[in-house]
C-alpha positions as CSV (number, residue, x, y, z in Angstrom):
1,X,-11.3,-2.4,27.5
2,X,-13.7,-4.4,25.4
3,X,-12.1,-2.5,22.2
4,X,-8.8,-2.9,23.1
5,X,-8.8,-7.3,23.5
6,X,-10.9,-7.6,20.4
7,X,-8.1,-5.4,19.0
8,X,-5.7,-7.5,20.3
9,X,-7.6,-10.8,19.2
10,X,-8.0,-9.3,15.5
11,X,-4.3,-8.9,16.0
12,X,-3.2,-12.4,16.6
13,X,-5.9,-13.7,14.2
14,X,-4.2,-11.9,11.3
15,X,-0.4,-12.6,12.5
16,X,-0.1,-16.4,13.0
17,X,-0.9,-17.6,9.2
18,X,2.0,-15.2,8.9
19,X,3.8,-16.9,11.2
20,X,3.3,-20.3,9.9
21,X,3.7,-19.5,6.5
22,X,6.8,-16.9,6.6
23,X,7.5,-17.2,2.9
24,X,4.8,-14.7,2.4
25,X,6.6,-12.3,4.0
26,X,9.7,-12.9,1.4
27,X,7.4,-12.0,-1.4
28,X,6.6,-8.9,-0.3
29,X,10.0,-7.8,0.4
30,X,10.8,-8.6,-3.6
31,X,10.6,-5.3,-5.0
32,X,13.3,-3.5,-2.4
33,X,15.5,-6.1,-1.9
34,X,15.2,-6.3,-6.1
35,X,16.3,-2.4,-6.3
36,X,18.8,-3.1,-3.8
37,X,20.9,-5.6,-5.6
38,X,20.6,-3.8,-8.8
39,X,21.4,-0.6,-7.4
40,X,23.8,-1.4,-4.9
41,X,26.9,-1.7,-7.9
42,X,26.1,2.3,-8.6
43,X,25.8,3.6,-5.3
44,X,28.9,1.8,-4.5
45,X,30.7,3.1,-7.5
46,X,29.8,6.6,-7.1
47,X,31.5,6.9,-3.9
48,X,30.3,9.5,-0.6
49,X,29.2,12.5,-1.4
50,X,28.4,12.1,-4.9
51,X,24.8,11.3,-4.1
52,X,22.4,8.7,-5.9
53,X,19.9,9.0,-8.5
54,X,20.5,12.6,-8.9
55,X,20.5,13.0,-5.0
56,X,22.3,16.2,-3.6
57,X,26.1,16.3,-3.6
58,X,28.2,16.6,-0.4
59,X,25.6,14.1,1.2
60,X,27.9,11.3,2.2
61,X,27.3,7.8,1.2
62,X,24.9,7.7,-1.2
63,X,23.1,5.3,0.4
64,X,21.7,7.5,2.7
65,X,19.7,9.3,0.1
66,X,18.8,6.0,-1.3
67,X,17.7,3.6,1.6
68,X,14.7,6.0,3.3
69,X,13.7,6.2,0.1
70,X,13.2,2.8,-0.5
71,X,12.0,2.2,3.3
72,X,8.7,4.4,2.1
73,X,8.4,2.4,-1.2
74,X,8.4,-0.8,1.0
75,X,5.5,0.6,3.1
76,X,3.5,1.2,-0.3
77,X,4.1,-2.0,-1.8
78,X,3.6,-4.0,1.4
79,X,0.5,-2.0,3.0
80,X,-1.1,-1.0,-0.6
81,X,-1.9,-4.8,-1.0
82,X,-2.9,-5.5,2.4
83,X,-7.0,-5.3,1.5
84,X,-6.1,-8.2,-0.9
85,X,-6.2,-10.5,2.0
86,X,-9.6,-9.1,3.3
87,X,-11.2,-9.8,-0.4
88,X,-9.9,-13.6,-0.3
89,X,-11.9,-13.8,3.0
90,X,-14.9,-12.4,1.5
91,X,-14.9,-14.4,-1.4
92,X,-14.4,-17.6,0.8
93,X,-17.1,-16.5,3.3
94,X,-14.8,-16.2,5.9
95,X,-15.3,-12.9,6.4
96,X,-19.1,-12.7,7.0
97,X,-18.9,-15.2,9.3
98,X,-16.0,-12.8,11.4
99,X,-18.9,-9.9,10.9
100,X,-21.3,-12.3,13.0
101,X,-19.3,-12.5,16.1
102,X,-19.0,-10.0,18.8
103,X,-16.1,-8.8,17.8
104,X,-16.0,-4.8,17.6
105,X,-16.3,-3.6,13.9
106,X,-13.4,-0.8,14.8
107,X,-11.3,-3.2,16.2
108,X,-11.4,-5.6,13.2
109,X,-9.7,-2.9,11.2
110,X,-7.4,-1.1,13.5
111,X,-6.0,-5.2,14.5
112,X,-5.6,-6.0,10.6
113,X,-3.6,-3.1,10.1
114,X,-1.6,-3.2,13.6
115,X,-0.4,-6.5,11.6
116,X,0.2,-5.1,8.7
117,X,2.6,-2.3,10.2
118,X,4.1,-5.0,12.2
119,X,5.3,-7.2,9.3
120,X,6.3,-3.6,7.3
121,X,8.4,-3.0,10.7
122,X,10.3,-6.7,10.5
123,X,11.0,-6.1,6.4
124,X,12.6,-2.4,7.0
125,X,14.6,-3.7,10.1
126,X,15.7,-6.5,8.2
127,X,17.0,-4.0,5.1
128,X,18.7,-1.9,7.8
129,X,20.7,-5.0,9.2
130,X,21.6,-5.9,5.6
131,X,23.3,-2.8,5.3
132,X,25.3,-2.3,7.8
133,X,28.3,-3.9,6.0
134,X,28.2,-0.9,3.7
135,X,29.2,2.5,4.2
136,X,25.6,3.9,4.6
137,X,25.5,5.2,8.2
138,X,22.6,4.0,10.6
139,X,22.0,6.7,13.2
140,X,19.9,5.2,16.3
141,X,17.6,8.6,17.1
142,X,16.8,9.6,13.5
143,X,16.5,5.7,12.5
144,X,13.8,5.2,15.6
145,X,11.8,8.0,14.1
146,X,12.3,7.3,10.6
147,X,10.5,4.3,11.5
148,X,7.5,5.8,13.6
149,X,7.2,7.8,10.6
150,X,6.7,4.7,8.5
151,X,4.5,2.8,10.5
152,X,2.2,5.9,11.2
153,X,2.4,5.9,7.2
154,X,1.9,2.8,7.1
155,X,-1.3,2.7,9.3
156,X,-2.9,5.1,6.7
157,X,-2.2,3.1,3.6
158,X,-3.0,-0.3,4.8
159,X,-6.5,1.1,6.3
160,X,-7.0,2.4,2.9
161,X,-6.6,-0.8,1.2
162,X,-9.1,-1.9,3.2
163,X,-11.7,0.3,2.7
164,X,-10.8,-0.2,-1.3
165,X,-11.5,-4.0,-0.6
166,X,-14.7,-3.4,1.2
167,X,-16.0,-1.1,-1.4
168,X,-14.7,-4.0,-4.4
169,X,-16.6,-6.9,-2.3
170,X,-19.1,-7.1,-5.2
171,X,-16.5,-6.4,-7.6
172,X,-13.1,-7.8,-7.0
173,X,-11.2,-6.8,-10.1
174,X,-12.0,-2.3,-9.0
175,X,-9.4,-3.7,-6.3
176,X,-6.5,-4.1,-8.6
177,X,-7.6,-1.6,-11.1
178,X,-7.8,1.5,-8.3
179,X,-4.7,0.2,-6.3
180,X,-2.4,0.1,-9.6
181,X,-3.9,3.5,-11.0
182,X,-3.4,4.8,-8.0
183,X,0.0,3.4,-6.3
184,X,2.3,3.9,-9.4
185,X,1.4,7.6,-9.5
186,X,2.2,8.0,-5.6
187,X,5.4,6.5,-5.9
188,X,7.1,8.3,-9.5
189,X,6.3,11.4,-8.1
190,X,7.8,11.0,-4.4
191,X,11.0,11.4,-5.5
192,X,11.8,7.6,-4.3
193,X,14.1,6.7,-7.5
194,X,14.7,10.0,-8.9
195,X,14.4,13.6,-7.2
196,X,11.8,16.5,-8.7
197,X,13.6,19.5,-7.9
198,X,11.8,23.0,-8.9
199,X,14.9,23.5,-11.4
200,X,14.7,20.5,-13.0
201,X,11.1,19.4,-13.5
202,X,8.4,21.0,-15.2
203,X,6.2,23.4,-13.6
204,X,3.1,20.9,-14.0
205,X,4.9,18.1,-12.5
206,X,6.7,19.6,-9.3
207,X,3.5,21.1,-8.8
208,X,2.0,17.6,-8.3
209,X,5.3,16.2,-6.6
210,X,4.1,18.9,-3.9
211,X,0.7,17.8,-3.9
212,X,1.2,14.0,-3.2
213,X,1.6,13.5,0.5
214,X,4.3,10.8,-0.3
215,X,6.4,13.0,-1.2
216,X,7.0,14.4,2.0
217,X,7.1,11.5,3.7
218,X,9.7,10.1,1.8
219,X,11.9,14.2,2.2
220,X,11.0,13.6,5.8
221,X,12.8,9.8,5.9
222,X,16.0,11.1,4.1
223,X,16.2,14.3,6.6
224,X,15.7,12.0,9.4
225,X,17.9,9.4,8.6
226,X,20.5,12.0,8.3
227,X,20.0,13.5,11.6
228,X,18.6,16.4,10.6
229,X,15.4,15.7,13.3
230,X,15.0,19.7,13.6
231,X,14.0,20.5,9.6
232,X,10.5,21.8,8.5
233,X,10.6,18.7,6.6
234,X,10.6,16.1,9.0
235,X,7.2,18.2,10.8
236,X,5.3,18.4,7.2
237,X,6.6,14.4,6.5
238,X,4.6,13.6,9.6
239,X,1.3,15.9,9.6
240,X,1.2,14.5,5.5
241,X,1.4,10.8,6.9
242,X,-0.7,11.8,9.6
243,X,-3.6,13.1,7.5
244,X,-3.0,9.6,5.3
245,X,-3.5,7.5,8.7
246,X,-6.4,9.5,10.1
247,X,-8.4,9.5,6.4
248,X,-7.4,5.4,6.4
249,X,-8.6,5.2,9.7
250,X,-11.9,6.6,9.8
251,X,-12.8,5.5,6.3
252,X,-12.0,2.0,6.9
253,X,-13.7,1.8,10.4
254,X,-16.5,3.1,8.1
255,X,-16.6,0.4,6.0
256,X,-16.5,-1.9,8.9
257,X,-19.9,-0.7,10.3
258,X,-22.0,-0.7,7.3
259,X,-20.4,-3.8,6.0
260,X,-23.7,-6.4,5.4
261,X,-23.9,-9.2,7.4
């Protein structure tokens, strides 16, 4: 019980400056809205079933190849960043003065990144709504797990961020360096923007396309959001963002304990 109210104090320590400051939240959102806009005048011109950035013909409207896709790029771009937030704390000593409390080390983490999936939750809900003028095609069952599957995602990337921050406490600038080596790699070869088919890629590169676990998350969105819950995609989109959340977890909680006082 003790875990689960410092949990839920960690929780509402790290929402309300979100809360009284929302324009953060419209920063963060940038990037997808950004691909939005400028894509929305070619997905509207290529008409249903001629599908989007090289996206399978026959699929309908050709946002709904697009829009998961984008969904998963939102929960890297808004989770990846999240242990930026934990180094600002450090560097202000605000954050060794949290260590000091009685506050449970495990909670700290798992309430910091409870936030984080919340405000991911808000930004993809909010792209949904926007959309619904258009012909892309919101179905309630596959949308409800499309977005389990992103916060569960989401869980694992903003806990990694984390530990990245508490590992760059005596080094700030490793943060930035690892998270941009490491996030634009994850993202080219998903398949968010353009597919990597077998046929068209070569052998190397589909061959890491396979490897990265974004990948299947992202095949797993597209399936679900076209109500195709029962494809072996959707099961390997959710063990790979599984394994992300469990590694996040347990590495960041990790971090928590031996973190110096």
């Amino acid at each position: 019980m003790k875990v689960l109210t410092d949990t839920r104090t960690a929780f509402a320590r790290e929402l309300k400056p979100e809360l009284r400051q929302p324009v953060g939240l419209l920063f963060t959102m940038m990037l997808p809205f950004l691909l939005l806009a400028l894509f929305a005048p070619l997905l509207s011109s290529s008409g249903p079933g001629a599908g989007a950035g090289g996206g399978p013909a026959g699929a309908g409207s050709p946002w709904q190849w697009f829009v998961p896709g984008m969904l998963v790029l939102l929960g890297l771009s808004a989770t990846a960043g999240a242990g930026a937030s934990l180094l600002n704390e450090i560097s202000s000593g605000a954050f060794e003065r949290l260590l000091v409390t009685p506050l449970n080390r495990a909670a700290m983490l798992v309430g910091r990144t409870l936030k984080e999936v919340v405000v991911l939750l808000v930004q993809a809900l909010l792209i949904l709504l926007l959309l619904l003028p258009t012909d892309f095609r919101l179905h309630l069952p596959g949308a409800l797990a499309g977005l389990v599957l992103l916060s569960v995602f989401g869980v694992g990337i903003g806990a990694l961020s984390f530990t990245l921050a508490l590992h760059s406490r005596r080094r700030q600038t490793l943060f930035y360096g690892v998270q941009q080596v490491v996030f634009f790699p994850l993202l080219l070869l998903s398949g968010v923007l353009l597919p990597i088919t077998e046929a068209a890629a070569p052998t190397w590169l589909y061959v890491l396309s396979r490897i990265n676990p974004v990948t299947h998350v992202v095949e797993a969105e597209r399936a679900l959001f076209d109500v195709q819950l029962t494809e072996s995609v959707v099961l390997y989109g959710f063990l790979a963002a599984g394994a992300v959340a469990t590694l996040g977890v347990v590495a960041g909680i990790r971090g928590m304990r031996n973190a110096s006082t």
